[in-house]
MITORSE-207023 format. One record per atom (N, C-alpha, C): x, y, z. Coordinates in pm, whole numbers, plus 50000, padded with zeros to 5 digits. Last residue first. Example, Ala and Ser with C-alpha at 12.3 -4.5 7.8 and 13.67 -1.06 7.14 Angstrom:
2
512854977550708;513674989450714;512905000350787;513194943150780;512304955050780;513204967050780;
REM end
This chain:
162
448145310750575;449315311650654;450165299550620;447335335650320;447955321750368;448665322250484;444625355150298;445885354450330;446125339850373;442305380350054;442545364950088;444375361750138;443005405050018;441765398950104;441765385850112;445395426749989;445325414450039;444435405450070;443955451149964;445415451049898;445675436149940;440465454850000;441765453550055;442525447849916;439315466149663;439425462549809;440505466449902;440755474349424;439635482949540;439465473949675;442085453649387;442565466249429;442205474049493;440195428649302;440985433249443;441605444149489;438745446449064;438175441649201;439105444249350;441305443548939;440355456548972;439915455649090;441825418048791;442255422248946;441655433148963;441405424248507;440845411748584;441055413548736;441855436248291;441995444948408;441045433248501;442105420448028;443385431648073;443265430948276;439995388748086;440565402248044;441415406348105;441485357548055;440935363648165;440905372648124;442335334947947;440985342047894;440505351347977;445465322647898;445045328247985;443645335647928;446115286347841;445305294347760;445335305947889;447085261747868;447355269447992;446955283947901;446235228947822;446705242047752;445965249247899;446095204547938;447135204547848;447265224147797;443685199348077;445335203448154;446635206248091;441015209747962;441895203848001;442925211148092;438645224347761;440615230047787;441355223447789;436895209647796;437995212347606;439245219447656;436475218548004;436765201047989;436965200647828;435975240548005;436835236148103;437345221348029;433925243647814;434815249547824;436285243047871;431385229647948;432215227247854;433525228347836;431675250948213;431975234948224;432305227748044;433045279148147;431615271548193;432365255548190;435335296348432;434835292448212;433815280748276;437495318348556;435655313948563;435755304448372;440345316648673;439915316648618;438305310248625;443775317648876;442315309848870;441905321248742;446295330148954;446265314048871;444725309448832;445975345649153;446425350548993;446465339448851;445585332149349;444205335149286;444735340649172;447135302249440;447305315649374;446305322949256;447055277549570;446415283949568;446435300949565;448585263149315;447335257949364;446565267049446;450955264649290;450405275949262;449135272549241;452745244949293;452675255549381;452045266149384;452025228749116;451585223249217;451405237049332;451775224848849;451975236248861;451585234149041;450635199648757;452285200848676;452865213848750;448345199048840;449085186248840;450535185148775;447395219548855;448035220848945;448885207748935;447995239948535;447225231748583;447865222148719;447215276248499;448335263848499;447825250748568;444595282948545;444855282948409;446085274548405;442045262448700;443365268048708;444065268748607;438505274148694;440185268148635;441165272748694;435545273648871;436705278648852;437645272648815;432615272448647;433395266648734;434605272148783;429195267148559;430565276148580;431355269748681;426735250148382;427425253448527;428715261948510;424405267648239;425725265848224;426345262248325;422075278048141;421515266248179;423545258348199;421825308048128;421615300248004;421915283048038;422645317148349;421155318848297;420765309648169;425005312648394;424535300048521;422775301748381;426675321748062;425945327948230;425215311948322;429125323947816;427885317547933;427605322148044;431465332047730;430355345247786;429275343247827;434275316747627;433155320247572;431895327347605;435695327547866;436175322147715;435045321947635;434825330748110;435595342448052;436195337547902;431575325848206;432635321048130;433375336348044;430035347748452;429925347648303;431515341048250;429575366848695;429065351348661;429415346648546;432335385148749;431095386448746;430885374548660;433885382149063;433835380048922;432135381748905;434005378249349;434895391949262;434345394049135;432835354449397;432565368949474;433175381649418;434935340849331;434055339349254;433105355149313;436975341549520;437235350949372;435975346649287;435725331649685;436555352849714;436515353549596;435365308449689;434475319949709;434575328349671;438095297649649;437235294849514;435835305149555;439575302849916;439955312149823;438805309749640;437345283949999;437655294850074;438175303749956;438265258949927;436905266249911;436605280550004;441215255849944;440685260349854;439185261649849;440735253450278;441915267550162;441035270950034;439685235750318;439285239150322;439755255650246;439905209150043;440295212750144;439335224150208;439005193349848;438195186249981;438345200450035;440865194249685;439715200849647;438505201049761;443185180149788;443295195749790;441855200349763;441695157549807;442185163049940;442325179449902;442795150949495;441015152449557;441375162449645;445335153349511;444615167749443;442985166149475;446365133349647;446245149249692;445665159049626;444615110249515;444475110449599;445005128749641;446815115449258;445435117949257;444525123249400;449745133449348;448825117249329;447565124149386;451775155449228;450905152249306;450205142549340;455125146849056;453495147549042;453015149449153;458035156449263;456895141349185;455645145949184;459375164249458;459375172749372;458515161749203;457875156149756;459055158749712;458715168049585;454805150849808;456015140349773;456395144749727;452675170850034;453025168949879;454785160749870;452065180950235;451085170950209;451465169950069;453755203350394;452255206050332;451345196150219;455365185550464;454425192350568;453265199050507;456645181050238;456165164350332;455145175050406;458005204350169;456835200150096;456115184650150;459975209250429;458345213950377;457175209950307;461205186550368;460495181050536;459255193650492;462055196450144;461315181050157;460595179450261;463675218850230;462595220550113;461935206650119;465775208750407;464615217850430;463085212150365;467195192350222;466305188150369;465385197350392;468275214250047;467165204649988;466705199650133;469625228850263;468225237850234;467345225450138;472015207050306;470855218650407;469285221350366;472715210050050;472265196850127;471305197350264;473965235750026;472725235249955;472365220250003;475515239050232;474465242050267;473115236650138;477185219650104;476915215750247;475765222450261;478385236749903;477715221749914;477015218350042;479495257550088;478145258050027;477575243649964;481655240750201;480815249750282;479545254050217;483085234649973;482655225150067;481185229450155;484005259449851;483005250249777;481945241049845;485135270450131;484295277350039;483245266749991;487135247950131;486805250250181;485085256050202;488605255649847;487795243749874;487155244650000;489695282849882;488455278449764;487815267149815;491575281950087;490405291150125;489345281750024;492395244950061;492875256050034;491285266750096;492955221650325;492195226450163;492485239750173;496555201750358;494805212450403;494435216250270;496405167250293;496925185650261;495955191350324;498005134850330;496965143350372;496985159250316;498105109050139;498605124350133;497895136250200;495165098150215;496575095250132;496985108150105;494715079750561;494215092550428;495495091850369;492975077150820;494145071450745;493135075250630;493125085151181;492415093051024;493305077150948;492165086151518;493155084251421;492075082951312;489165112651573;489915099451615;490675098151548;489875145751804;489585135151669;490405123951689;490745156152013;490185148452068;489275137551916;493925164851960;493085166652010;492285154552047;494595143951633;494695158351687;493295160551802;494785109551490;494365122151569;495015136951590;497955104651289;496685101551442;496165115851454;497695087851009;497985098951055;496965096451189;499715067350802;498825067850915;499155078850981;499765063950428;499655070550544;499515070250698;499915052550143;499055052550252;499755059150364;501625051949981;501245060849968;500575064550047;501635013249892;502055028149849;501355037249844;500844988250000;500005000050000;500885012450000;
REM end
């Protein structure tokens, strides 16, 4: 074993065996030190997305997007902004009067757009046809220019996450 080494301890570290031992330079050190954190912050980001009921960075499963529709968040924020809007598919101009259910979309669709499930800048009114020619495949925005108005005049915040 050319090259091997035995180096003991220092202090209260245990004996090492290493080949050529060197210190690291300022850079490696550095490199080491932010590797380290970004191993940090992915733990983070997992024990979060485990806490708010979503597997890592993988599709949603069916099962969480019922639950999300169960929830109570989202019938809460699907009020406010239906309460904002006036009744009428924003793609084609159906009313509930003409025999239409309405519904709210998510113009990105949450099964690819997970984090933005409940971002009212993400919703949308279109009648039930509509919706189900959309799909999940097109992220179409039909909302007019001045679609937030509403909230402005309000409060500057009326719906809040904790």
């Amino acid at each position: 074993m050319t090259g091997w080494t035995f180096r003991a301890g220092r202090g209260s570290t245990p004996a090492k065996w290493g080949m050529n031992m060197r210190k690291r330079t300022p850079e490696e050190k550095k490199a080491r030190r932010l590797r380290k954190r970004a191993r940090r912050l992915a733990r983070m980001h997992t024990r979060t997305q485990m806490a708010l009921g979503h597997s890592g960075n993988a599709a949603p499963s069916q099962k969480e997007i019922d639950a999300f529709y169960e929830s109570w968040d989202w019938k809460r924020l699907r009020y406010e902004f239906i309460r904002g809007q006036k009744r009428r598919c924003q793609c084609c101009g159906a009313t509930p009067l003409d025999g239409i259910r309405i519904v709210v979309d998510h113009i990105r669709p949450i099964r690819r757009f997970w984090s933005a499930r409940l971002d009212i800048r993400n919703l949308q009114l279109l009648c039930d046809p509509c919706n189900q020619g959309k799909g999940s495949h097109d992220t179409t925005d039909w909302r007019p220019a001045d679609e937030f108005a509403w909230l402005a005049a309000k409060d500057p915040s009326p719906v809040t996450w904790e």
